[in-house]
N, C-alpha and C positions, 0 to 999 in steps of 0.2 A: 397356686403359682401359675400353672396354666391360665385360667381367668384373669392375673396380673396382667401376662404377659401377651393376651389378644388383646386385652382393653390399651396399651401400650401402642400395637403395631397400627389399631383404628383412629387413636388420639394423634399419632405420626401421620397418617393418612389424612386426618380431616385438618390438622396444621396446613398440609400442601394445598392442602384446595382452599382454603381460607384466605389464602396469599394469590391464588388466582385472583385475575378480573371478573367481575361479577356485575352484570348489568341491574342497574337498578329501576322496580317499575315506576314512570314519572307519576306515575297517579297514588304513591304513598310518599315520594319524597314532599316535606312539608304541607301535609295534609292533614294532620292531628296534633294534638296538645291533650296531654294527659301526663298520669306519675302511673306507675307499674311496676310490682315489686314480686319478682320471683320467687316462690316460696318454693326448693330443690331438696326434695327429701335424697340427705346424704348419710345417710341410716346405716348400718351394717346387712339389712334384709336388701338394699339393691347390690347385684353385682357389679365389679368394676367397670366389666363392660358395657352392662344397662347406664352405668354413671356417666359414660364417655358419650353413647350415646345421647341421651338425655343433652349433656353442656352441645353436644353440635345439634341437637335443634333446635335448643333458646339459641344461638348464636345464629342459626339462618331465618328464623324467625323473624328475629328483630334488628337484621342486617340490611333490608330496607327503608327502613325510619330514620328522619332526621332529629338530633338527639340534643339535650339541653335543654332551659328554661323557654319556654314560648312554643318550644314541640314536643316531642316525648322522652321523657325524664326514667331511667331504668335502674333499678336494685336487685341486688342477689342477697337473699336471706337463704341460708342451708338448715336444714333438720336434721338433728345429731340427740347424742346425752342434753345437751347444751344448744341453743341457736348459736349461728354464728352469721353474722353480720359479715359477708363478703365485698361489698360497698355499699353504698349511700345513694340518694336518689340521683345527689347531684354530683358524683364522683367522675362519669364520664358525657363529654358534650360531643364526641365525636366515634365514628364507628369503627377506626384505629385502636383507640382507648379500649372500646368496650369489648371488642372482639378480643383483644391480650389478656385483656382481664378476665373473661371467659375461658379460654384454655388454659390458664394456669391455676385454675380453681383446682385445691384437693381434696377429698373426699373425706369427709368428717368420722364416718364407721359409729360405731356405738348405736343406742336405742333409737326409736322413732317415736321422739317427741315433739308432738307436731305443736301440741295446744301450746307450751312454749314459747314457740316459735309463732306462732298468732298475735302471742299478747305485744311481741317487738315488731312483726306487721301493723299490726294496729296502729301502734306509735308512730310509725315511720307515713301511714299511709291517712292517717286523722288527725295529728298536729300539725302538719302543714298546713297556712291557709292561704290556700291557694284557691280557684276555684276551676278546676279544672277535673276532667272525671277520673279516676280512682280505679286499677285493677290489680287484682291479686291471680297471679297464673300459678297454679299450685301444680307441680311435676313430681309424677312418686309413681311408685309400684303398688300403692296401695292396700299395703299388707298390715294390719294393725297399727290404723294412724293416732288412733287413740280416742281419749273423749274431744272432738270437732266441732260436736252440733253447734254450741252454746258459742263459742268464740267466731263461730263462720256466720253465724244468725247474727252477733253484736258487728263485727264488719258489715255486714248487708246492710243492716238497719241505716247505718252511716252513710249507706250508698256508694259503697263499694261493690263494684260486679266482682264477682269472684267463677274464673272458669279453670277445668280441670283436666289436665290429660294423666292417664294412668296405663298403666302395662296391664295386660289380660287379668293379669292374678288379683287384680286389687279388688276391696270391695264395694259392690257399685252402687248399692245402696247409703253408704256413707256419702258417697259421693257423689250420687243424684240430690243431697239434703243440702248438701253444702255449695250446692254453685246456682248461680242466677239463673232464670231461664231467660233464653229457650233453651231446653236440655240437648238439642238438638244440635247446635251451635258452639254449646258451652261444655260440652264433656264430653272428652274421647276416649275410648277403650280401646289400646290397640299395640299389637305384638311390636315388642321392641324394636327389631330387626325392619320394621314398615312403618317408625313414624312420620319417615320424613313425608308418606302422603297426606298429612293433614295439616303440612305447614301449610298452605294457601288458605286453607277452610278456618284456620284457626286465628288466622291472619285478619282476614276477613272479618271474624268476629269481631277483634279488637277493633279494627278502624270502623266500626259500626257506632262503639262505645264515644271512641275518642277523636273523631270525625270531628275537625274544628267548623262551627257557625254549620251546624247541619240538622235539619229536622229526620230522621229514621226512624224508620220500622226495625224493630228488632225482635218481633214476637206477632203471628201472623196466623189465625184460623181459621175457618168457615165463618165464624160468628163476632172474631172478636179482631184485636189489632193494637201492639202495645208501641207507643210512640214516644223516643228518648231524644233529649237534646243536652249539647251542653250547659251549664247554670252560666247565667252571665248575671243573673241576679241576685240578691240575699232574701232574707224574708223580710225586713224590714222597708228593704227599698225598693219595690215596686212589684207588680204584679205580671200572670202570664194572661194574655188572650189567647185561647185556640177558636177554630171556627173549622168543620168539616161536612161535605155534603155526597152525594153517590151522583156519578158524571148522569147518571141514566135521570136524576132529577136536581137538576140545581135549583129549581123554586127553593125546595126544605133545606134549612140549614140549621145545625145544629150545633152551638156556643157555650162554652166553657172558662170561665176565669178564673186561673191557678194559683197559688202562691207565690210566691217570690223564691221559696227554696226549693218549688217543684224541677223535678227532670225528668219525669218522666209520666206520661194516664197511658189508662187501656181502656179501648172504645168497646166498646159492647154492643150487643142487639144489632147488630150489622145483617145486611145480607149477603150469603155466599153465591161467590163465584161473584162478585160488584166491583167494579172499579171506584174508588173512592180519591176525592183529594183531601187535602190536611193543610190550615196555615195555621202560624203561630208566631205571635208579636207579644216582644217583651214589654211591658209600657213602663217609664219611670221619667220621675222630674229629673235627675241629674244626666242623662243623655237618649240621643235616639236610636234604637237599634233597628235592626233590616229586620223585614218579616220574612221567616223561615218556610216553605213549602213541599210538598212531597206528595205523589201520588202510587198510590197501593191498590192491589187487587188481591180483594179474600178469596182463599182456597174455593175450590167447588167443597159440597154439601157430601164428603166420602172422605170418611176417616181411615186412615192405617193403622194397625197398633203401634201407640205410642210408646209401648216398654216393652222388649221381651227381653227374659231372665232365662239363665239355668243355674242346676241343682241337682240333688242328690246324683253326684256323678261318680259313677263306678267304672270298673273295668270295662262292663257291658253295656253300661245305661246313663244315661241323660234323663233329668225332666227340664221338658221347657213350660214355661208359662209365661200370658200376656196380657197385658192393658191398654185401655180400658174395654170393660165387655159390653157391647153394645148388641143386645139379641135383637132388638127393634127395625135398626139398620142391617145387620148383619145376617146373610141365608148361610153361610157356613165358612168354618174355617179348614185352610190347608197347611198341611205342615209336611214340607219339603228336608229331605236330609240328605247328605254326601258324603263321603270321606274328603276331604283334601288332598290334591290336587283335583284328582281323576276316576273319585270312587262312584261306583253307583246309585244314582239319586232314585230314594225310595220315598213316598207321600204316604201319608196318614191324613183321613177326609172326617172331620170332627164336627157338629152341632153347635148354632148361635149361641148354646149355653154355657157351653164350655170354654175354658181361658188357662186350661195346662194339659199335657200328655206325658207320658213314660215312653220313650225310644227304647227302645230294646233290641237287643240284637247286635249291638257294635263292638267293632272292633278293640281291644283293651290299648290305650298309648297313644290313640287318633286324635287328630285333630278333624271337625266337622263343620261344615255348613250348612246351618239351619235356618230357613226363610219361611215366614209365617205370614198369608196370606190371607184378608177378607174379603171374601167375595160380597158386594152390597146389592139391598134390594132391587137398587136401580140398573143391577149389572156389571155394576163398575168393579173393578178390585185395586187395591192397595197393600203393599207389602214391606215386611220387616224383615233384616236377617242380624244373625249374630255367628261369630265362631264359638260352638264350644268345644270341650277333650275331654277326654274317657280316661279315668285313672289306668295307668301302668298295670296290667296284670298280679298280682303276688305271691307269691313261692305259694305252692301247697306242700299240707302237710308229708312228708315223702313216706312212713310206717308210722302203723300202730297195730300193740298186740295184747291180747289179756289173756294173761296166764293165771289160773285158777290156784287159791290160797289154800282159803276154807270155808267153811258153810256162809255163804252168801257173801263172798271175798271173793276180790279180784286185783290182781298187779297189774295195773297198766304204762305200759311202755310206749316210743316214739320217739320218731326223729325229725328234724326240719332242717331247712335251707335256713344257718345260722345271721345272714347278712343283715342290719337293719332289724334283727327280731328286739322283739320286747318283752315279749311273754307268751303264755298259755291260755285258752279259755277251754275249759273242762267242764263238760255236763253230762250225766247219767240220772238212772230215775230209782230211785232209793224208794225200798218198803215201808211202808208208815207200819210205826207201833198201835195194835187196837186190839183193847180187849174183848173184843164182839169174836166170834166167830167166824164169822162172814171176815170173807176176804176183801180187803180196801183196798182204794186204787192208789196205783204206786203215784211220788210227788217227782218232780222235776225239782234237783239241782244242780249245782253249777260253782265254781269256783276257777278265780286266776290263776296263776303258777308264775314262776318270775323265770326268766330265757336260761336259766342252768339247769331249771328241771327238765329230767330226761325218764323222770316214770315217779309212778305215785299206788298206795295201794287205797278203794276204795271197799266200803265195809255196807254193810245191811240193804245189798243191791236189789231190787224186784225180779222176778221172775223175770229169765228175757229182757232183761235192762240192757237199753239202749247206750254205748256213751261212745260219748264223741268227742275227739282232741280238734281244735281248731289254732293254728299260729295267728299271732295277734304282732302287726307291723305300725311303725308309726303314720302312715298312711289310711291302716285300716286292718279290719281281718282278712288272712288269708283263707283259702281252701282247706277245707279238716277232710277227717275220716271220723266216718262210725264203725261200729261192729257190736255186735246183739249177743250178749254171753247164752251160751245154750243149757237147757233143762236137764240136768245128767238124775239119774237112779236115785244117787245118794245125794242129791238135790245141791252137788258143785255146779262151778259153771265155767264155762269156758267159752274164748272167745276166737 
């Protein structure tokens, strides 16, 4: 109910400012032509709040663009039990329309079925024939989006860009697989409460895609340089020229003739840090089109890492790790940590070989900043950062006791912090039966308990057997207790 009733007071809130005057930048009004179909994971795993948020930044997103046939054409598909179809590509021409339509969207609840939801994307965003570029914005929390791969790979292929924003929790592995590159451009991770900083960057992207009558760089290395335009052609009806050369030598030029359904090559073998230019003329008997132009400069020859991930995250611990490992170029890595806001930033100084660490030491409930830097041969460095957080502390266990039965019997007892419990894990080291003489070494076992059990007795203990009660939470285990049953005369034992 509380969660209702903030998502309530911030959807009243972004109404009023929706109805403010809002300047618009002149350099997106009528500047593209494309179709764009928001795929809004409206699932029961996002909160209302997360939901509210989410509908106010597709609405200031695309609250610059001029809307309709000839510019940019916008859909809302939600993800539920069921897709639901919120409008049509050609529902709204104006940004009156689309912005009412956007606040009055309600939240579907139920499972997160996304591949569903893909196959009526598909439809909506592959039978059209239009020819103009194609995006899928897919908004979620990305918490089990389901099977993806196959449906987001069959969209690509069609040449459909597909990019991604997601709340911290989702997982970014799926969702590195599923959107176009540059991954850099095309997928964002980031706390709900702070999207609204990546509407410009994401903005951005898009008019990259749907930039009407524009040759662009949309993917840009040391080496390489991937270059997208709109189709104005089909494959039967005429073909692409490009022609590209490095300003530092225009003798050499270097010529390519495309398809007719091409939209896009990636130039290779370049050299870093080069100013390059790029044309591109369509040629066809049925009419004459303008030749397209652009000029680009590759990165210098100094990589950053391009992915850093974390993992096994505890109370106390982080692992980060990072891509790609480059020991060649690379004399060493540094890995910076903080608490957020205002914590103390401690380094850890790691070897070209290496591409993950274990943080240790932190705070249980934190949020962190971790930036992971290469220092290169040539001196230079480049650098990554990500937020990650440290699970929530967990009850430990509060008593345990063994009270001795009989010969090699023990009752054990215990209590815990009942909230969120789920169970028991119990382990002690039990006597093996052998007929030798010789004394064997005792075995390790172990058993659940389900969260009513409050004592258990165990039987054929080893000498000095170790056991130990640990609570088991849905997040994880908590903190247990041991205690060592002791050696008595008449060979009881007690604990």
């Amino acid at each position: 109910m509380k969660s209702f009733l903030l998502g309530c007071v911030f959807l009243l809130a972004m109404l009023q400012r929706s109805n403010m005057q809002i300047t618009v930048p002149a350099t997106v009004l009528n500047c593209c032509e494309g179709d764009i179909v928001i795929l809004l994971d409206s699932s029961g795993s996002v909160a209302n709040y997360e939901f509210s948020r989410l509908l106010f930044f597709a609405a200031e997103l695309f609250r610059p663009f001029s809307l309709g046939r000839g510019h940019v054409r916008v859909s809302l598909l939600q993800v539920g039990t069921m897709p639901n179809l919120e409008f049509g590509l050609d529902a709204h021409n104006n940004q009156e329309s689309l912005q009412k339509a956007l606040w009055s969207v309600t939240q579907l609840q139920g499972d997160t079925n996304t591949e569903a939801a893909l196959k009526v994307a598909e439809q909506l965003l592959t039978e059209t024939k239009t020819d103009v570029p194609k995006i899928l914005l897919w908004l979620t929390d990305g918490v089990q989006p389901g099977e993806v791969d196959e449906p987001m790979s069959k969209l690509k292929a069609q040449g459909v860009s597909v990019l991604a924003v997601s709340t911290v929790h989702g997982n970014y592995r799926v969702l590195q697989r599923a959107v176009t590159p540059p991954l850099e451009s095309h997928l964002y991770s980031v706390d709900i409460d702070n999207i609204d900083i990546i509407t410009q960057d994401i903005r951005e992207a898009i008019i990259k895609i749907i930039g009407a009558e524009r040759l662009s760089v949309v993917d840009l290395t040391s080496h390489s340089a991937v270059l997208q335009w709109r189709p104005v052609l089909s494959a039967g009806s005429g073909f692409y020229e490009l022609w590209y050369n490095s300003m530092l030598n225009t003798n050499t030029e270097t010529r390519h003739n495309l398809s007719g359904g091409s939209s896009f090559i990636e130039l290779t073998n370049l050299q870093p840090d080069t100013t390059y230019t790029a044309s591109l003329r369509p040629e066809s008997n049925e009419r004459l089109f303008n030749t397209l132009s652009v000029i680009f400069t590759t990165l210098p020859d100094v990589l950053r890492p391009a992915a850093v991930s974390v993992s096994d995250s505890g109370p106390h611990q982080i692992r980060v790790s990072w891509s790609p490992l480059q020991p060649a170029r690379v004399q060493r890595y540094t890995v910076e940590y903080g608490a957020i806001p205002s914590g103390r930033v401690k380094t850890v100084t790691l070897s070209s070989q290496q591409n993950s660490t274990l943080l240790t030491g932190l705070e249980p409930g934190t949020q962190y900043l971790v930036t992971v830097s290469a220092l290169h041969v040539n001196g230079k460095e480049r650098a990554m950062s990500v937020k990650a957080c440290t699970q929530k502390a967990l009850p430990v266990l509060a008593d345990l006791q063994l009270t001795p039965v009989e010969h090699q019997e023990v009752q054990v007892a215990w209590r815990a912090n009942e909230e969120g419990l789920k169970g028991y894990w119990l382990s002690w080291e039990r006597e093996n039966s052998h007929s030798s003489s010789k004394p064997s070494k005792p075995s390790m076992s172990s058993v659940y308990l389900p969260p009513t059990s409050r004592s258990t007795r165990l039987t054929h203990l080893a000498q000095s057997s170790r056991v130990c009660v640990s609570p088991v939470y849905s997040s994880g285990r908590g903190e247990g207790i041991c205690c060592t049953t002791e050696k008595q005369k008449d060979s009881s034992q007690r604990g």
